[in-house]
N, C-alpha and C positions, 0 to 999 in steps of 0.2 A: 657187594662186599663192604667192607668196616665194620668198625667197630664201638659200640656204645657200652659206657663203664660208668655206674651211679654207688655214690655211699653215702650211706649217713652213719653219721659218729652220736648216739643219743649221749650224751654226757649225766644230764639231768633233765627234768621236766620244762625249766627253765631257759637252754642252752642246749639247743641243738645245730650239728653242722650238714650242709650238706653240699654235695658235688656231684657235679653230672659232666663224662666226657665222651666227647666225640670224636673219630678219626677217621676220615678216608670213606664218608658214607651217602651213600645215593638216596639221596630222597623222594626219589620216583618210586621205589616201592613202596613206600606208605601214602604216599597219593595213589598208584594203583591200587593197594587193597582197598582203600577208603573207598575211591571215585569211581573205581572199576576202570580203570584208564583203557583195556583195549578196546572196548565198545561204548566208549562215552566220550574220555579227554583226547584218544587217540586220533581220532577224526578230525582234530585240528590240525593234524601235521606234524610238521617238529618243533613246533612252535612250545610245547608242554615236555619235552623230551627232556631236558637235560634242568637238573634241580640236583644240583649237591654240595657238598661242605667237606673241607679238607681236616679242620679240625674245628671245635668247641669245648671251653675248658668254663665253668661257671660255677663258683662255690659260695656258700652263705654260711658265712660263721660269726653270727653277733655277736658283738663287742660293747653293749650300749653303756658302756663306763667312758670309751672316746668315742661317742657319736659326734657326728659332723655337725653345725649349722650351716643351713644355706640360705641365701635368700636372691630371688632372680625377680626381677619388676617390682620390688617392695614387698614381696609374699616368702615370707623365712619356713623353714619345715627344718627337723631335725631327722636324719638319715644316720641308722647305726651304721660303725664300723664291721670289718670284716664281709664286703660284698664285693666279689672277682669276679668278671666273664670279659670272655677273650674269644673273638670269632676269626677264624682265617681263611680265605678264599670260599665263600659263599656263591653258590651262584642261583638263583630263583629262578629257573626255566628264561635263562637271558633276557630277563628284564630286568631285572637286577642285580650286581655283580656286588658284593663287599668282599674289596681286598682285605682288610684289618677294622677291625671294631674292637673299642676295650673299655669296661668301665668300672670303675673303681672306689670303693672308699675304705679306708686306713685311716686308722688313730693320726697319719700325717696330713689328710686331706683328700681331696674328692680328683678323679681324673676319668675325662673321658673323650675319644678318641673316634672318627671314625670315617674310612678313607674307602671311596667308589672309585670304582674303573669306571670310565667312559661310559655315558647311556647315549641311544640314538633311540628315539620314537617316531620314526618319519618325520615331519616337520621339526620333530623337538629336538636339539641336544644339549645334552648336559655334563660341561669340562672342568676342570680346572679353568683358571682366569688366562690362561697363556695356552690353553687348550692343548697344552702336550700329555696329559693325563685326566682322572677324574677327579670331583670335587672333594672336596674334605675339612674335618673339622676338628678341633683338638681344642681343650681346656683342662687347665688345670689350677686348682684349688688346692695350694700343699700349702701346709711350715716353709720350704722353700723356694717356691714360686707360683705367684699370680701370673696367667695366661691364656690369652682366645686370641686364638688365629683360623679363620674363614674363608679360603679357597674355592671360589665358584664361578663361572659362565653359563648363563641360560640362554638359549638363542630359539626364537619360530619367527618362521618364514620368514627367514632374514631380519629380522630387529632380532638385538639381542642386550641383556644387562647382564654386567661383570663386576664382582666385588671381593676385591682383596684385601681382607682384616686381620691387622695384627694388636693384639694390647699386651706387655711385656712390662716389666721394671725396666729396661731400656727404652720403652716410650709406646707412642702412638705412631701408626702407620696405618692408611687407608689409601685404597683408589679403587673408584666407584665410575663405571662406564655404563652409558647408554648410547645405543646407536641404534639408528633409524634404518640402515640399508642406505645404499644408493653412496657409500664413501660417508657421511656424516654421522658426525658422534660428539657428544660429550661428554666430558674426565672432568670429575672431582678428586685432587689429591690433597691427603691432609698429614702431616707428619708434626710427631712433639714430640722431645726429647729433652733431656736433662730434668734440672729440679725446678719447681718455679719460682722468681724471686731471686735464682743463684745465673751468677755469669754465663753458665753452661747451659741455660733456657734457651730451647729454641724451639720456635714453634712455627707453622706455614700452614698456609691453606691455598690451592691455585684452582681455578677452573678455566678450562679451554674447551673452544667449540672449534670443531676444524670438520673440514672435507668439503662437497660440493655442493651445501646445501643453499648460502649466500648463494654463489653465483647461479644455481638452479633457479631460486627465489626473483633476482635479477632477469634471467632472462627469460622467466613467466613472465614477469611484470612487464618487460619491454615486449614479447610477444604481443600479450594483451592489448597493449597500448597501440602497437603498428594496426594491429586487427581494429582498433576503433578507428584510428587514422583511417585506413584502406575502407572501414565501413562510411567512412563521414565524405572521403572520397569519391566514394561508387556514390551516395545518395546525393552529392552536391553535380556529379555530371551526370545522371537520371533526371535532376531539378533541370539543370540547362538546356538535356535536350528536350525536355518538355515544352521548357519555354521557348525554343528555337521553335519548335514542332505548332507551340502556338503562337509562333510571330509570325513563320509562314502560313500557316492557315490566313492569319490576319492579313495579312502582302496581298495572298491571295485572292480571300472577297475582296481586298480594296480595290485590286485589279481587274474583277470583275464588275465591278458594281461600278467602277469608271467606263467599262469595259459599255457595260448599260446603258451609262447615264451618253457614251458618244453616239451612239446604235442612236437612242432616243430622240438625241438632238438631228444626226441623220435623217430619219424617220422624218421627224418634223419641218427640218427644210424642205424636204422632198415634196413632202405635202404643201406647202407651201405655195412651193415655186405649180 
């Protein structure tokens, strides 16, 4: 079931628009017909099963009288106006969910948008920074507002890195987490607000290390350290009794060899006499 709706409006040779909409549509039957899913994708399970989209709305009607400028890392490109698409609950055979995606450019400026549910990969997940939803990402480039904010948690086999970025005309805010597993982590937060130069600057930056990682640290190193004692221990009374071991040997011949030398002198008297 659903429904797909495409127009194009030819104006001129120059100026053409066009749109394409989706509503309510399974996209498992076009991977079926392609892939032939019941004797090829189908033998994976349910794993291939479920691929669809609730809506798609995406039109292109240039406008290159307000094309946009952009430029991202020092490399500018100009992007005509009049470019819509808007996606709503996507879902790619459960590996990929897009709750909302939107991108945009307007004679006002550029916007674009775009919010996951939850992924889980076996080892892998992927949240939001507070892991009550999925990541997301949103900027905008209007006449009215400059803005990126950055919503993410990535986590394997327990380490995981967290980054919450916002940049507004009300300022800077970041926090940036690494953790190891085992309770240790550490937060970079950085926050700047107001104007700079004006009374109302404010600016911070804090880094903390916290959890069990020092005392973990600690009591390897004092472990280690007992285990070389207890080694230097065990090999200094091995040493002793070896030397006890040849003191008495030594006791020993000595008291034999007296043992001899009385027998000898005996011997000798007797003969003697």
């Amino acid at each position: 079931s659903g429904k797909i709706t495409i127009s194009v409006d030819v104006k001129d040779f120059t100026k053409t628009a066009f749109r394409a909409q989706v509503n309510n549509f399974n996209l498992n039957k076009i991977v079926t017909s392609i892939a032939n899913c019941n004797t090829c994708l189908g033998k994976v399970g349910n794993t291939l099963t479920t691929a669809s989209i609730k809506s798609f709305d995406g039109s292109f009607n240039p406008d290159p009288v307000n094309a946009v400028d952009v430029t991202v890392a020092g490399v500018s490109s100009t992007v005509p106006a009049g470019i819509n698409l808007e996606i709503v609950d996507l879902n790619l055979w459960n590996v990929i969910k897009v709750s909302y995606a939107q991108f945009s450019v307007k004679a006002t400026g550029l916007k674009a948008t775009l919010i996951l549910d939850k992924m889980n990969w076996g080892p892998i997940q992927i949240t939001s920074a507070d892991g009550s939803s999925g990541p997301s990402f949103d900027l905008q480039l209007t006449t009215s507002k400059q803005s990126l904010a950055i919503d993410g948690r990535a986590q394997v086999l327990g380490k995981y890195v967290v980054m919450y970025l916002s940049l507004s005309d009300d300022g800077i805010y970041g926090n940036f987490m690494y953790g190891l597993g085992s309770g240790f982590s550490v937060t970079v937060e950085l926050e700047a607000t107001g104007t700079p130069g004006k009374a109302n600057f404010h600016n911070q930056v804090t880094a903390t290390m916290e959890g069990e990682f020092i005392t973990a640290v600690v009591d390897q190193a004092t472990a280690f350290l007992d285990g070389l004692s207890s080694a230097a221990d065990s090999a200094a009374a091995a040493a002793k009794k070896d030397l006890d071991d040849a003191k008495a040997d030594l006791d020993k011949a000595n008291r034999d060899l007296q043992s001899a030398k009385d027998k000898a002198t005996r011997d000798l008297k007797d003969a003697q006499d």
